[in-house]
C-alpha positions as CSV (number, residue, x, y, z in Angstrom):
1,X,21.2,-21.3,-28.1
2,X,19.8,-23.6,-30.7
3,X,16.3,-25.7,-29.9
4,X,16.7,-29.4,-30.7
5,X,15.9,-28.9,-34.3
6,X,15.6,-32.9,-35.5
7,X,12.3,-32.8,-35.8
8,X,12.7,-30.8,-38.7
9,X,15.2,-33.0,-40.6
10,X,12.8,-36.3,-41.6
11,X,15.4,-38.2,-42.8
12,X,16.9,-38.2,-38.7
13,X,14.4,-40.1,-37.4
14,X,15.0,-43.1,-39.3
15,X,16.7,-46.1,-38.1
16,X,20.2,-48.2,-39.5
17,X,21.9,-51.0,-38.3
18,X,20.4,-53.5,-36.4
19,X,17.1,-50.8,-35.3
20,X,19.8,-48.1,-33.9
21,X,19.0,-44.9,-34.0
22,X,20.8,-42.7,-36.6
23,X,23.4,-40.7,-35.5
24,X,24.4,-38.5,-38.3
25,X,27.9,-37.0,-38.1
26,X,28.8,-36.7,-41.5
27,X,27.5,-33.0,-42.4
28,X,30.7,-31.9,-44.0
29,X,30.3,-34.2,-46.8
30,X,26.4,-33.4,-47.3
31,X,23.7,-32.0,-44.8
32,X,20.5,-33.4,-44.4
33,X,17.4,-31.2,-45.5
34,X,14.7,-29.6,-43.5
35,X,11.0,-30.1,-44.5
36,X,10.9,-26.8,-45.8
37,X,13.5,-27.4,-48.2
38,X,11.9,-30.4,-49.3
39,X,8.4,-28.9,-49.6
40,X,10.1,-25.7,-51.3
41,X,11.2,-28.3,-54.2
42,X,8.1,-30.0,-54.3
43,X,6.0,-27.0,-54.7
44,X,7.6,-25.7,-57.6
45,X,7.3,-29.0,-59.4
46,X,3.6,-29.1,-58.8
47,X,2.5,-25.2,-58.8
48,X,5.1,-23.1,-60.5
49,X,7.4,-25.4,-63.0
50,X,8.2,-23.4,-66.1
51,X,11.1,-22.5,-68.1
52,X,13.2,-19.6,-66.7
53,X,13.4,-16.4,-68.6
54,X,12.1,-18.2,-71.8
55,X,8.5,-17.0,-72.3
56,X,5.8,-14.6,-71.3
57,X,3.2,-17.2,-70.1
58,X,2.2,-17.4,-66.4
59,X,4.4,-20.1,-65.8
60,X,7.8,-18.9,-67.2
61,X,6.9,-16.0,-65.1
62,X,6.1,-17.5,-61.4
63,X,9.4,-19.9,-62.1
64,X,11.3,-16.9,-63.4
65,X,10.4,-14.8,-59.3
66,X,11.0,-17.7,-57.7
67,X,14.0,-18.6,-59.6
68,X,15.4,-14.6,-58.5
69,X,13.7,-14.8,-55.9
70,X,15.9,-17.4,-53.9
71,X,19.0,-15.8,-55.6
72,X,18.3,-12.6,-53.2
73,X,17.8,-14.9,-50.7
74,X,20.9,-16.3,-51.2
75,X,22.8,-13.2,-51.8
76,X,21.6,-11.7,-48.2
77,X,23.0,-15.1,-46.3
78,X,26.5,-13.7,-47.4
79,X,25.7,-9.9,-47.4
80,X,25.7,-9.6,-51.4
81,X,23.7,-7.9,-53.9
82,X,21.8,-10.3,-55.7
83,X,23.5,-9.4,-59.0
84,X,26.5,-10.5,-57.7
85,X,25.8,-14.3,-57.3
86,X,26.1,-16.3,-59.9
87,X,24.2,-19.6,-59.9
88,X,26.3,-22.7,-60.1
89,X,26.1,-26.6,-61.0
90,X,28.3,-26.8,-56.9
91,X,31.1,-25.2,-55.4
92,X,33.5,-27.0,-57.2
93,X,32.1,-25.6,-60.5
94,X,32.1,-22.4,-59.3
95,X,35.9,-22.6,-58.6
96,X,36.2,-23.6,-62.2
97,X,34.4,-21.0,-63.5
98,X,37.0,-18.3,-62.1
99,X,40.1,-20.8,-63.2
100,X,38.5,-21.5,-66.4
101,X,37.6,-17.8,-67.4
102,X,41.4,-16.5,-66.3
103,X,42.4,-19.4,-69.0
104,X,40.1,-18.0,-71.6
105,X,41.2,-14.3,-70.8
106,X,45.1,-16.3,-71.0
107,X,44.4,-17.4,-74.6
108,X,42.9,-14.1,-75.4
109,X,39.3,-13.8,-75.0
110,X,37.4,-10.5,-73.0
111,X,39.9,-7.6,-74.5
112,X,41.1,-5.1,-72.5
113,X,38.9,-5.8,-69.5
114,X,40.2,-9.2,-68.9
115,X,44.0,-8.0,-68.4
116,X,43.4,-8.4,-64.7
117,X,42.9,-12.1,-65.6
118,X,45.7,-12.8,-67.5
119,X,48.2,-15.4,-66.7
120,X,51.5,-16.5,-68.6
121,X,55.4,-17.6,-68.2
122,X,56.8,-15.2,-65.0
123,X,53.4,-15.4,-62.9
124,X,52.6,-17.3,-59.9
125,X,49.3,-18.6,-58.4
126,X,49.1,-19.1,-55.2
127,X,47.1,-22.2,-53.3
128,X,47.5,-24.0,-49.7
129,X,48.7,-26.9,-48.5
130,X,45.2,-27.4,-46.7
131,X,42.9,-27.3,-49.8
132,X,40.4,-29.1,-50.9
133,X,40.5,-30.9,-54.5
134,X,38.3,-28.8,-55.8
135,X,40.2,-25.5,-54.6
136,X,44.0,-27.2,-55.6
137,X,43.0,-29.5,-59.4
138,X,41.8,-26.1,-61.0
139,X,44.6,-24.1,-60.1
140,X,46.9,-26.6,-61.4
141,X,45.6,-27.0,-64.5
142,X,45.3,-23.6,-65.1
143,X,49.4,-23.1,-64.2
144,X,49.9,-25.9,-66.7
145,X,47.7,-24.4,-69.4
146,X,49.3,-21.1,-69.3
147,X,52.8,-21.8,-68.0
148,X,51.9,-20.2,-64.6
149,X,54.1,-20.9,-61.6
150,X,52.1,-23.0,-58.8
151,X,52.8,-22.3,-55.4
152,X,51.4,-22.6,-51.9
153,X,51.4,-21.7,-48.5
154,X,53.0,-24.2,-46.3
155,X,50.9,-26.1,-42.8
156,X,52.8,-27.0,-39.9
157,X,53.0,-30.3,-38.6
158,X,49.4,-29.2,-36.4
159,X,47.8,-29.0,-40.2
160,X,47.9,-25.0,-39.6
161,X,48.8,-22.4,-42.5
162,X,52.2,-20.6,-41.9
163,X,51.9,-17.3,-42.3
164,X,54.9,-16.0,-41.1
165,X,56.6,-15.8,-44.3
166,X,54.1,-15.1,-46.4
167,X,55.5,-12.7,-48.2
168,X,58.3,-16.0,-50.0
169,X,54.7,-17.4,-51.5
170,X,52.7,-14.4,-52.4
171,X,55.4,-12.3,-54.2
172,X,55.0,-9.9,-56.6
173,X,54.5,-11.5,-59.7
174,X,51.3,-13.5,-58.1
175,X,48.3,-13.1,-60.0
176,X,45.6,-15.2,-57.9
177,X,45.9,-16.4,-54.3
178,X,43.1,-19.2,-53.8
179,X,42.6,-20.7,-50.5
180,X,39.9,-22.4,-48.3
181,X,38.1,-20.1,-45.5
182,X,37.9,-23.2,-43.5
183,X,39.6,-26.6,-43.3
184,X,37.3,-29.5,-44.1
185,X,40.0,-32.1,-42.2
186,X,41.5,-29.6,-39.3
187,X,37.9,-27.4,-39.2
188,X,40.5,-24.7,-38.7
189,X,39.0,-21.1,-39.6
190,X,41.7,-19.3,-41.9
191,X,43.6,-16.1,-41.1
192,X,41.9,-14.9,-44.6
193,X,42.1,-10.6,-42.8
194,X,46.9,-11.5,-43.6
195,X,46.4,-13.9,-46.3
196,X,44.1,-10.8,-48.0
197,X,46.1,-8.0,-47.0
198,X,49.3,-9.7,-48.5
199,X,47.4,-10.2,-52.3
200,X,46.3,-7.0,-51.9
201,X,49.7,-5.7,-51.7
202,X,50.9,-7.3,-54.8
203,X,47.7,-6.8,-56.9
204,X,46.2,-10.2,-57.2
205,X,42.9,-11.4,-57.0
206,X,41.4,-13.5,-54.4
207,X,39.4,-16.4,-54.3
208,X,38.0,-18.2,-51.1
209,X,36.4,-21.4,-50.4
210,X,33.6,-20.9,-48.8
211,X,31.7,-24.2,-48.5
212,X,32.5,-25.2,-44.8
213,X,32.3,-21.7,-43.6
214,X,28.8,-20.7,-45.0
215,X,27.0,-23.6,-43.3
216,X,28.5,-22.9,-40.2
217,X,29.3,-19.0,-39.3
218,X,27.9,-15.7,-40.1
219,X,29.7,-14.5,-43.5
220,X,29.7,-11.2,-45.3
221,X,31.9,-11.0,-48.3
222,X,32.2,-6.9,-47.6
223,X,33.6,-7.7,-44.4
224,X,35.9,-11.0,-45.7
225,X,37.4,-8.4,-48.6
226,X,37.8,-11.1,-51.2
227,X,37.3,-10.8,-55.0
228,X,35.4,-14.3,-55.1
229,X,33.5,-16.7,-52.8
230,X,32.1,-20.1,-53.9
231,X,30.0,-22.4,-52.1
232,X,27.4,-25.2,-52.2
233,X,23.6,-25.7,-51.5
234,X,24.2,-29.3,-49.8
235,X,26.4,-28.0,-47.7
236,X,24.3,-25.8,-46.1
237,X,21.1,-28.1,-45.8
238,X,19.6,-26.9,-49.7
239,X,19.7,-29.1,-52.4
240,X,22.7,-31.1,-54.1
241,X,23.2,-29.8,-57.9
242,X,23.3,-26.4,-57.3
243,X,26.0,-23.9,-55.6
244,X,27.0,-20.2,-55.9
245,X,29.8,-17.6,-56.7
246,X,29.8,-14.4,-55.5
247,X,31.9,-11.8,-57.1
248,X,32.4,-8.2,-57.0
249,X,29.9,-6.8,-60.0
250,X,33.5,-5.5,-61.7
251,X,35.3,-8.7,-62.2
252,X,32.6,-10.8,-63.3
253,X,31.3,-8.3,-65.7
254,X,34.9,-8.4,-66.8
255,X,35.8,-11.7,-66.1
256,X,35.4,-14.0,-69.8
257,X,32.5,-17.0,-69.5
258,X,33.4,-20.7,-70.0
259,X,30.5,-22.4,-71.2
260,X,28.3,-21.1,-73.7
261,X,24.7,-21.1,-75.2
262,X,21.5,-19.3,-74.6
263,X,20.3,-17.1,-72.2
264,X,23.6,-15.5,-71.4
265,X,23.9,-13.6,-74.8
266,X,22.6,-10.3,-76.5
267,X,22.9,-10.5,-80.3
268,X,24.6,-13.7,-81.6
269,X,25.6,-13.8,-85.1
270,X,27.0,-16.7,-87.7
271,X,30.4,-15.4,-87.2
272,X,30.1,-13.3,-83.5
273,X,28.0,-13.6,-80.1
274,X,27.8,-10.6,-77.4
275,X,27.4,-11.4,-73.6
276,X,25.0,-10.4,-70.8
277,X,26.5,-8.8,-67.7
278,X,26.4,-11.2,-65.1
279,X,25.4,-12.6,-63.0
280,X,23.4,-14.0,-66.7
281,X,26.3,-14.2,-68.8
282,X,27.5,-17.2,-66.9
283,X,24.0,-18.9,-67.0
284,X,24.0,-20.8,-69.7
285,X,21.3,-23.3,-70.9
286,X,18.6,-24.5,-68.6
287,X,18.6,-23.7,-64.9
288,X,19.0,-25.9,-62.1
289,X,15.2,-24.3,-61.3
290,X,13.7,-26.1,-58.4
291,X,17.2,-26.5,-56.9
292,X,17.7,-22.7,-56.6
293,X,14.4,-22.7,-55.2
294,X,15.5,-25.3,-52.6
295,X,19.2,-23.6,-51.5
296,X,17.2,-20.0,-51.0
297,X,14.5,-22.0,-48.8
298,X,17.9,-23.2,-47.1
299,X,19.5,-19.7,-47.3
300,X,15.9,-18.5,-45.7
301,X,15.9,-21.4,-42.8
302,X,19.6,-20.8,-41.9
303,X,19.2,-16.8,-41.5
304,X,16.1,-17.9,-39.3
305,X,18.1,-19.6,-37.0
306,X,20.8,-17.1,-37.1
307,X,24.3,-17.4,-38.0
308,X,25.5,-16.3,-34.9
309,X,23.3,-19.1,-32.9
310,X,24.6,-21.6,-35.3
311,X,28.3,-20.9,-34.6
312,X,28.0,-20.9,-31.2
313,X,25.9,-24.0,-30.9
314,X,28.5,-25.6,-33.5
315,X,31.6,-24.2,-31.2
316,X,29.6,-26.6,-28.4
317,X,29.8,-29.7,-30.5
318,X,33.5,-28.9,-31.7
319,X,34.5,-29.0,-27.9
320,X,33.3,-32.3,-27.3
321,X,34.5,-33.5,-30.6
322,X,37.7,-32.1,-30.3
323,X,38.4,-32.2,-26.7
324,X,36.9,-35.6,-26.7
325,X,38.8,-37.0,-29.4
326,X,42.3,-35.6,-27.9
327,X,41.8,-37.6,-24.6
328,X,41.3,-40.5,-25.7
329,X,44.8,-42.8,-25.9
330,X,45.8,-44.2,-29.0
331,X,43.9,-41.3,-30.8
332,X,45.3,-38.6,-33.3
333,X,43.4,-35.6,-33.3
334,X,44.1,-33.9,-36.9
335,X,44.9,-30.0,-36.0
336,X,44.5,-27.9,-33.0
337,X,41.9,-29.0,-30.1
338,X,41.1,-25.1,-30.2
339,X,40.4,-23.0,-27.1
340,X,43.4,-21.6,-27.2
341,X,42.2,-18.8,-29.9
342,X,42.3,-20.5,-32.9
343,X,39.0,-20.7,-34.3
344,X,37.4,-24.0,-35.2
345,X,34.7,-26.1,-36.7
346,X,32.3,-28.5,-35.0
347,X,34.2,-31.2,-37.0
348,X,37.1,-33.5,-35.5
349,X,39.3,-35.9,-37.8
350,X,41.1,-38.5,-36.4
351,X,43.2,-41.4,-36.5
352,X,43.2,-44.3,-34.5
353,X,46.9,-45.8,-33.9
354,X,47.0,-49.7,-35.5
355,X,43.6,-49.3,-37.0
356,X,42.7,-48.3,-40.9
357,X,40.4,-45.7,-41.2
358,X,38.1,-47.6,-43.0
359,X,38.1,-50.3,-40.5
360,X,37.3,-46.9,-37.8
361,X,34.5,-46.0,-39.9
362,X,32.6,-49.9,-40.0
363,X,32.7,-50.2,-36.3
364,X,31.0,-46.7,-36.2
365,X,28.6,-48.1,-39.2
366,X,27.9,-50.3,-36.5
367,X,26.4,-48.3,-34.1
368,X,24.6,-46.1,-36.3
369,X,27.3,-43.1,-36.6
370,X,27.6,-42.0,-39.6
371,X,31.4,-40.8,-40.5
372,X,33.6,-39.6,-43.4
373,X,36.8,-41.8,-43.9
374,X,39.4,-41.6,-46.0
375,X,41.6,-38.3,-47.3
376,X,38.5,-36.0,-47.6
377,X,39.8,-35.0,-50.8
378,X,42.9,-33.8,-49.6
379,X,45.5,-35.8,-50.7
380,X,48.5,-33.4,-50.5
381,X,47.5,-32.4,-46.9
382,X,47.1,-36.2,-45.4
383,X,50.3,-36.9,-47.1
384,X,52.0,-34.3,-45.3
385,X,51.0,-35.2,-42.1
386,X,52.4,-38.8,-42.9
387,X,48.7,-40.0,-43.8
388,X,46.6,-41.9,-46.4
389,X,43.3,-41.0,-44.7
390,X,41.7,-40.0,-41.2
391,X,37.7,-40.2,-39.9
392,X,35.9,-37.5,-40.0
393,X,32.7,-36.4,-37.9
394,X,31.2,-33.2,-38.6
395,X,28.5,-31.4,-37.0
396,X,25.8,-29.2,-38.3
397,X,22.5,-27.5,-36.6
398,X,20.8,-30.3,-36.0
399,X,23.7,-32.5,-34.5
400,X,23.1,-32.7,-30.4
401,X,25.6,-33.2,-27.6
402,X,24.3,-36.2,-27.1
403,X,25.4,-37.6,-30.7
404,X,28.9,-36.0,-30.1
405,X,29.3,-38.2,-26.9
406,X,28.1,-41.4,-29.0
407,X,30.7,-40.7,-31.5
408,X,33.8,-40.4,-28.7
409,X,32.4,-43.4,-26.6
410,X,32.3,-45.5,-30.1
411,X,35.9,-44.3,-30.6
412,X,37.2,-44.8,-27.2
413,X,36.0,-49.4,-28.0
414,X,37.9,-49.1,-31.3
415,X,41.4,-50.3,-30.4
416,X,39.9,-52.6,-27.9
417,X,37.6,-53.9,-30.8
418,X,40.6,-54.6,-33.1
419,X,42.6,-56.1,-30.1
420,X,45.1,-52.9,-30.3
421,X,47.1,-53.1,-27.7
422,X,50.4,-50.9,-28.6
């Protein structure tokens, strides 16, 4: 069991509307920081800041360690080698960076070594219903760039994937099945064991979404068996800026970069340029420095705790949340209540019957709870649950029961509020 950790988090003691007390359930969208993230940043800038791999004084050498330095850190949070993370401007650039190199090695860049990442006429690429933008947009332009068949596995009218069929959507010709590892509207954790299994089968790669699942369980991408994970410092209480991609040491060394300059080359020429292996060759430019710094002082806080102490202090929250949510009349829970086996997040999205969701989220504005309204970036799942939007509150380590509570007995005066009576 988790201590009451707010006293590490400055930023929770301050006060909003009217002198309430904040109540912060808004953690999938951005976690708050712990002091030693903060003082991680700030003592870079005002001890170690130096350019990265870019001279031989003392201070290009200090920022250089601590710049690899929190890259190992990183790596162990997921169970990686630390040549196998690559860092990244977030997790949605680190999505990109896959689509957008399998583009490149569609128009012909990499040789030989990039056939695995070729994609054309006849293929198909494979997505969920349940994704995020930033896991669906890249994946679609990249089927429209290379004439790629899109395709996805379905949800059912719970907002869970159907996997019964999965072999109609990940067929033979698939090249890349992309999915989420856990829903940032349902906070359901994803089957990825079948969804992997079936890619394997046909050959193509995998890429997961990892940026409400690193936050919250214990991960290790030996164990998870995909080909890619991305994910983002904010997320899990580092810095906003930065994120990661882990990828097996093969397939990035193999996969063709997207951006280009210094730092990620070996000999460059007027007419040619050669590569680093990664994780460099996908470095390019100046480094997000003192964020690194920040995420690995997150990595390092997180691993503190321990995972398994954060998912099962989270798995508390989600019941009240969830179970909360679900009783209350006139209230949509989105997705299963869980209990029943299905894994979830300490999250719960909602919608309250007669009342717009940004109408939901002002009366909680009121009382000092912070929550996320509107589609949460997933358009094409809200719209298949008949939806333009829900309200979102999301838990992470430092949420208490207590703020759980305040967010169902807010919910439980909205119709009221709005004079709701159907």
């Amino acid at each position: 069991m988790l201590p009451d950790l707010r006293d590490d988090f400055p930023l929770l003691a301050r006060t909003v509307r009217n002198g309430r007390s904040l109540v912060y359930l808004d953690s999938g969208a951005t976690a708050q920081k712990p002091l030693v993230v903060l003082e991680a940043e700030d003592r870079f800038y005002r001890e170690h800041n130096g350019a990265v791999a870019r001279g031989a004084h003392i201070l290009a050498e200090e920022a250089t360690e601590a710049f690899e330095s929190a890259r190992e850190d990183v790596a162990r949070l997921v169970g990686a080698p630390a040549e196998e993370i690559v860092w990244t401007p977030g997790a949605t650039a680190a999505l990109n960076l896959v689509a957008n190199g399998m583009l490149q090695a569609s128009l012909g860049a990499g040789g030989p070594a990039a056939d695995r990442f070729r994609v054309g006429p006849g293929d198909r690429i494979v997505i969920t219903e349940v994704e995020h933008h930033a896991n669906l947009i890249p994946w679609q332009q990249l089927a429209a760039r290379t004439g790629a068949e899109l395709a996805w596995i379905p949800v059912d009218d719970a907002g869970v994937m159907v996997l019964d069929d999965l072999a109609s959507v990940i067929t033979g010709n698939t090249r890349v099945v992309a999915f989420t590892h856990a829903s940032n509207v349902t906070g359901v954790v994803s089957d990825v064991a079948t969804i992997t299994a079936r890619a394997r089968e046909v050959g193509a790669l995998t890429v997961l979404d990892g940026c409400q699942s690193v936050p919250h369980l214990p991960v290790n991408v030996a164990d998870l068996g995909v080909d890619f994970l991305a994910f983002s410092g904010h997320k899990m209480l580092g810095p906003t800026g930065i994120g990661a991609l882990w990828g097996r040491s093969d397939l990035l060394n193999a996969l063709p970069p997207s951006q280009f300059g210094g730092s990620a080359i070996t000999v460059v020429t007027m007419e040619t340029t050669g590569f680093l292996d990664a994780p460099q060759r996908f470095e390019p430019g100046t480094q997000p420095v003192a964020q690194a710094v920040g995420m690995g002082a997150a990595a390092r806080y997180l691993m503190g705790l321990g995972m398994d102490r954060v998912a099962e202090h989270e798995a508390r929250i989600a019941r009240i949340l969830r179970e909360g949510a679900a009783a209350l009349p006139g209230v949509r829970l989105l997705g299963p209540v869980g209990g029943d086996g299905t894994a979830v997040l300490g999250l719960a999205a909602v919608v309250v019957e007669g009342v717009h969701a940004h109408d939901v989220g002002q009366v909680l504005d009121d009382r000092g709870i912070t929550a996320r309204v509107g589609h949460h970036c997933a358009q094409p799942f809200h719209r298949r649950l008949g939806l333009t939007g829900s309200t979102r509150a999301s838990a992470h380590v430092y949420t208490t029961e207590d703020d759980a509570h305040a967010f169902i007995e807010a919910l439980a005066g909205v119709r009221e509020f709005f004079g709701v009576t159907v």
